[in-house]
N, C-alpha and C positions, 0 to 999 in steps of 0.2 A: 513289511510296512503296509497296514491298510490305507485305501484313496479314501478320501473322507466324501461322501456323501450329501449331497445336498439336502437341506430341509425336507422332509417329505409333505409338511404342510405349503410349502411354496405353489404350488402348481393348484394343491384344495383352495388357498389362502383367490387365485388371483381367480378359480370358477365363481366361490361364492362373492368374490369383489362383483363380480359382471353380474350375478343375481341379485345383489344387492344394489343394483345402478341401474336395474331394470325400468322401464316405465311397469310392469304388472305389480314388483316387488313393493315399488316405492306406493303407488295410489292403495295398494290393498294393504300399506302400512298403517293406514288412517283405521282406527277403528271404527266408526260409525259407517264408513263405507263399505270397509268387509263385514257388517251386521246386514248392510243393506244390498252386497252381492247374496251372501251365503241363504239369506231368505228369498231372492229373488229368484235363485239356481234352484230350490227345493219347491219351492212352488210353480216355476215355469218346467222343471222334469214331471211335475203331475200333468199340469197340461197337456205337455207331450202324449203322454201316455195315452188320455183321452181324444186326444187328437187321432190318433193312431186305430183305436177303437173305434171310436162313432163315425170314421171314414168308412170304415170296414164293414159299420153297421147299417149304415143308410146305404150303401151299395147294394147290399144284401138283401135288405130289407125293401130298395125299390129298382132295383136293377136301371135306374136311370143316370147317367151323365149328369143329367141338367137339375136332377133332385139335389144332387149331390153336389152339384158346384152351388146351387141356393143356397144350402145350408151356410156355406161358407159366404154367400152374400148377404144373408142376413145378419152374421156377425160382425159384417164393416159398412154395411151400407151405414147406419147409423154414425160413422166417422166423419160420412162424404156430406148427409144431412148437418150434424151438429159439430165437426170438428173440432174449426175453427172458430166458435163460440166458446164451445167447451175452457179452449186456452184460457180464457177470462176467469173460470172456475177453477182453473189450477192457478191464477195467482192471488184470488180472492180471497180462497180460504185455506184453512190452517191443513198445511198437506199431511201431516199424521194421522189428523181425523180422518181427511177424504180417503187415504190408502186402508185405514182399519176398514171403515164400510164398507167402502167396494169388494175388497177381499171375501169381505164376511156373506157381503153377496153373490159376490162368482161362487162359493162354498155351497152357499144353498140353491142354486140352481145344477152344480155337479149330483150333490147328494141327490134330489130332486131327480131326476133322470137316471140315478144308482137303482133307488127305490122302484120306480115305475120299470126297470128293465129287469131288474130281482123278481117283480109281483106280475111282468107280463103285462101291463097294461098300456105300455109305452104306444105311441104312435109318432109318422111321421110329424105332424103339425106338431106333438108336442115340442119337440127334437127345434124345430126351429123359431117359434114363440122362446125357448130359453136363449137358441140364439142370439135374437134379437134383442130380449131384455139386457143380454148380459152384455152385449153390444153397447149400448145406449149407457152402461155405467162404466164400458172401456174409454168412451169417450173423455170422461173425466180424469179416468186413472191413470192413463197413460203417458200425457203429457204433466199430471201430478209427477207422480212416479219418475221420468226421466228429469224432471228439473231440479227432483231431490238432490243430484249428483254434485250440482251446484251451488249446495250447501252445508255438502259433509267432505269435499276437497277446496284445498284453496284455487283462486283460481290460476295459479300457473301451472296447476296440473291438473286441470280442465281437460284438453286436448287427449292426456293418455288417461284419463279417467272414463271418458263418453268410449272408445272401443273394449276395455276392459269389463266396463258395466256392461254391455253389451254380450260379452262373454257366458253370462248367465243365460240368454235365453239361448243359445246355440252352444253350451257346455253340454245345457240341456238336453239340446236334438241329437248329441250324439246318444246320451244315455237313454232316456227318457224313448223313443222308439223301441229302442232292443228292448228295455223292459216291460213296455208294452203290449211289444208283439208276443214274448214268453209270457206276460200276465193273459193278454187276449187269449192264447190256445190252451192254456191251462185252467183258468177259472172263469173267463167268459166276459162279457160286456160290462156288466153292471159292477164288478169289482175295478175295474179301468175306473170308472165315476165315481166311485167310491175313495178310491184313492187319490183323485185328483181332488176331490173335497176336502179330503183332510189334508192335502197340500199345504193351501193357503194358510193352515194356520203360521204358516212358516216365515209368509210375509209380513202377518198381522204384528209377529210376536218380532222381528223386526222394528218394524213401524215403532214399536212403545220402546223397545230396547233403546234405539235411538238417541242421542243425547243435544244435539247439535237443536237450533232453533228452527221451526217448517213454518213457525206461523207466517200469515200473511205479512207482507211491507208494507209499512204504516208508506199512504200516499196521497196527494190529492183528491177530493171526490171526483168523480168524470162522470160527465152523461151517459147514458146506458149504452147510446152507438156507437161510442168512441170505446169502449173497455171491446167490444164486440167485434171493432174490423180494424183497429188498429195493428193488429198483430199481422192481417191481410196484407194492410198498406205500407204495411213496415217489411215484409217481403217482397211485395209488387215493386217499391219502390228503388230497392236496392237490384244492379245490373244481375249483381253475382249469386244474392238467394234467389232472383226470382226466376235464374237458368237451371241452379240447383232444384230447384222447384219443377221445372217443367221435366229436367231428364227423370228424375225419380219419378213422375208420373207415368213418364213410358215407362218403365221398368218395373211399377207396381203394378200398372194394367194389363200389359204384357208378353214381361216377363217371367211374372211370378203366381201364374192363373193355370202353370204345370203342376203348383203342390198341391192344392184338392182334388186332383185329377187322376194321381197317382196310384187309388186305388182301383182306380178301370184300365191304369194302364200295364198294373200286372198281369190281369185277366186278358184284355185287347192283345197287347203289345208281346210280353213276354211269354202269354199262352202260357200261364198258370194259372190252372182248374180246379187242381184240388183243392180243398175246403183249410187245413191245416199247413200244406205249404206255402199257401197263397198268404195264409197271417205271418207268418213265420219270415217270408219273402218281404212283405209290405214294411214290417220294421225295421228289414233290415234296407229297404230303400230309403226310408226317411235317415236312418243312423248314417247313408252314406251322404247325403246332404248336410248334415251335423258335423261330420268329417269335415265335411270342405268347408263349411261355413267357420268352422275353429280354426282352420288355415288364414281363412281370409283375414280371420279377425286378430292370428297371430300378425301379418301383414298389416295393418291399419296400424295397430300398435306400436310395432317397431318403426313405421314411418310415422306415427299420431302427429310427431312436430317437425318432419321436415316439410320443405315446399315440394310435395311431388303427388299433392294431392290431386289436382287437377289430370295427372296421368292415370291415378289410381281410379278415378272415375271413366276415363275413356275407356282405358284399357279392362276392367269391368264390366262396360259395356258390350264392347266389339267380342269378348270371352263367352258371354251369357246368351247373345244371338246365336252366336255358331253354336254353344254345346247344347241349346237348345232343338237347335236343327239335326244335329246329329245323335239326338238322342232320343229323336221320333225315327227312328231307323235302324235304333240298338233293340236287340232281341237277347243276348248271351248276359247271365249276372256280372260276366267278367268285362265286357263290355259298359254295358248300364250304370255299376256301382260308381267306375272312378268318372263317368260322366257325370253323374245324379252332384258326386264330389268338387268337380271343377265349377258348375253350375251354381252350384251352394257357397263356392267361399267368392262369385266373382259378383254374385247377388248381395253378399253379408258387404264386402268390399265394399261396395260401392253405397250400400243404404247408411252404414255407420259412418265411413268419412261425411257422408254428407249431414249426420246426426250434428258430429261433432259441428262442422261448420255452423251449421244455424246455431248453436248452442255459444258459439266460441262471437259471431259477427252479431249477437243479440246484444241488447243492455238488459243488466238485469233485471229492471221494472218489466221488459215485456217478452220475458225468456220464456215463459209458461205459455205465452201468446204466439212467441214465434215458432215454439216447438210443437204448435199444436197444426201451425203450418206443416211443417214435415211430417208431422203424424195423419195430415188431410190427406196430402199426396201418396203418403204410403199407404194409409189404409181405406183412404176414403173415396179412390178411383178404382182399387185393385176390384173390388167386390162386381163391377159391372164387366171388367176385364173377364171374371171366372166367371160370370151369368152367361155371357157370350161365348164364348169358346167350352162350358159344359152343353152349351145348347147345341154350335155346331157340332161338337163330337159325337152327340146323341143322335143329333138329329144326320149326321154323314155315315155313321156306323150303320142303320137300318134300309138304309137303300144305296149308298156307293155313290151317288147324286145330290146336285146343289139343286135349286130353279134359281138362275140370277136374269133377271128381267122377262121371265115367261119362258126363258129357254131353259132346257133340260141340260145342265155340263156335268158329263162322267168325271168324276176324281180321281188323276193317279194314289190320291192317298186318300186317307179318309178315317172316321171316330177318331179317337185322341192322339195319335199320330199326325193328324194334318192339323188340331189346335195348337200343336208343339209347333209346327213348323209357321204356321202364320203367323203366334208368338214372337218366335223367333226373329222371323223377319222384320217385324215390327220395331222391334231393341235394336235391328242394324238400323235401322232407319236414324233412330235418334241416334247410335252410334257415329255416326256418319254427322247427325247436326253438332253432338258433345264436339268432336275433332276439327270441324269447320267454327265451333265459336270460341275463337281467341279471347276477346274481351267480358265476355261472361263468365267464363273460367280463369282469368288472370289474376294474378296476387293474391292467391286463397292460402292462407295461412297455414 
């Protein structure tokens, strides 16, 4: 007599039940959304790449800290000048159009600096005039671009849609480095630019793919200073974004003024010299930031709609001081990597819930307004954060010495290791304020 056998689809039947009840499953079920990840993932993996390269190459090219954290300031300062105006511009006009141009314009400022590093004729000053311009057209894009989210899901899957979208740029950081860094030691600088220009076609094509309505919402006229700071005052006003607001500022200024930095800190820190390990090493630092950043953001996800956000933001915090601290003191890859990791998903953690929230505590009319807040504090404080701490590194690496008030003080630590650590400190700080404010963190959805 045979025992008879259970189903063998019983056990498949109840995984793919749980895939299917997913928050990832269900928001990437929407087509126009997965048109609008799957172009977002292919042109923010070119970035990366480029990212990865012109870090590499402006170190190299001027052996300074503080060159090198500029660059990286002159790509957001323009956020901090025109952030929150901008917001007004993403809800003003027809977001399909503004995403095609912009795109077409990051394209030609990549290829632009392909050519001129192909032909030799590159210079620093070029390298950062593109920064800057293409700066001043992220202004627009950005808060374009993430408000789209808000009109290609409904809104009760809002919440696990803003950490899933989110997923694109850190799916990225895992790939997009490694590829990098093998494109960097095998064909050189100018093919990284190259390939990040032809990225974007990927969001343009995107953009038109599209189905769903971007135009603007027919609204009242408003005088030119009300469309301008309402978005302000509609943050300031509120207990709970305008706390959200202030700890993301710590944590953009910071804490995240280690990732420009990270190409002096192979050479500093980890004492790799050579020419080809050191590229080889540097993607692979960024891909381990990618790592954790896709944890984190596995994490945001799976909680996007319980109440425990509020914790996800402390505890993010008080994670990205310490690994920051302790990873101006890692020297072994084996050490460094799953730091660089923890550091990556406890930063992702905490900037996407808090995405979501503004997105989620907005009204529609001033979503593009209020996200352009979030996008002020993220990128438009961070830029003075890396001005500052490439400066100290540079400037503590060449003599082991501060001057603070006319006196001369020796440094136990010093170059990018002591910016890590002051960083750090600095996100305990507000660690310490996010856990002390009850009422500005309360009832966060």
């Amino acid at each position: 007599m045979v025992t008879p056998q259970p189903p063998p689809s019983d056990s498949r039947r109840t995984v793919a039940q749980r895939i299917s009840e997913s928050n990832l499953y269900r928001v990437l079920s929407y087509h126009d959304f997965r048109l609008l990840w799957i172009g977002a993932f292919l042109s923010f993996t070119g970035s990366w790449v480029q990212n990865v390269a012109q870090g590499y190459f402006v170190y190299q090219m001027t052996g300074d800290e503080s060159k090198l954290g500029f660059v990286s300031f002159c790509s957001s300062v323009p956020v901090f000048v025109f952030g929150f105006v901008a917001g007004s511009l993403a809800d003003a006009f027809n977001k399909r159009t503004v995403l095609i141009i912009a795109q077409a314009i990051f394209a030609a400022g990549a290829l632009f600096l392909a050519v001129a590093t192909q032909f030799k004729f590159v210079q620093y000053w070029q390298i950062v005039t593109v920064s800057l311009l293409l700066g001043l057209v992220a202004c627009v894009e950005m808060p374009t671009r993430q408000s789209v989210v808000s009109r290609v899901v409904p809104p009760e899957d809002l919440g696990a849609a803003v950490p899933v979208n989110a997923m694109t740029f850190n799916v990225a950081r895992i790939f997009g480095p490694a590829f990098g860094g093998l494109l960097l030691a095998h064909f050189g600088v100018a093919m990284c630019y190259l390939l990040n220009g032809i990225s974007f076609i990927a969001l343009i094509w995107a953009a038109m793919a599209i189905k769903a309505d971007l135009g603007s919402r027919n609204r009242e006229p408003q005088p030119i200073r009300d469309l301008i700071t309402e978005g302000f005052l509609y943050t300031m006003r509120d207990r709970r974004l305008r706390t959200l607001f202030l700890l993301e500022t710590v944590t953009a200024g910071f804490g995240l003024a280690y990732l420009p930095l990270l190409p002096a800190f192979v050479h500093q820190v980890m004492g790799i010299l050579n020419e080809e390990a050191a590229k080889k090493t540097l993607g692979n630092v960024f891909t381990s930031v990618g790592v954790g950043a896709m944890s984190g953001l596995l994490l945001v996800t799976q909680y996007g709609e319980s109440h425990r956000k509020a914790g996800i933001i402390r505890g993010s915090m008080w994670t990205l001081g310490f690994g920051l601290i302790m990873l101006s003191f890692s020297h072994s890859p084996w050490l460094v990597f799953p730091t660089l990791a923890v550091i990556g998903a406890a930063g992702v953690a905490q900037l996407n819930t808090t995405n979501a929230l503004f997105q989620l505590m907005s009204p529609e009319r001033l979503r593009g307004r209020v996200l352009a807040m979030h996008i002020w504090a993220l990128n438009g404080f961070s830029p003075f954060g890396v001005l500052f701490f490439g400066w100290l590194a540079n400037k503590t690496r060449i003599d082991h010495h501060l001057t603070i008030s006319g006196n001369l003080v020796e440094l136990p630590t010093f170059g990018v290791s002591l910016s890590m650590q002051i960083g750090g400190f600095c996100v305990l700080l507000g660690a310490i304020a996010a856990s002390m404010s009850k009422k500005g963190l309360s009832g966060l959805a």
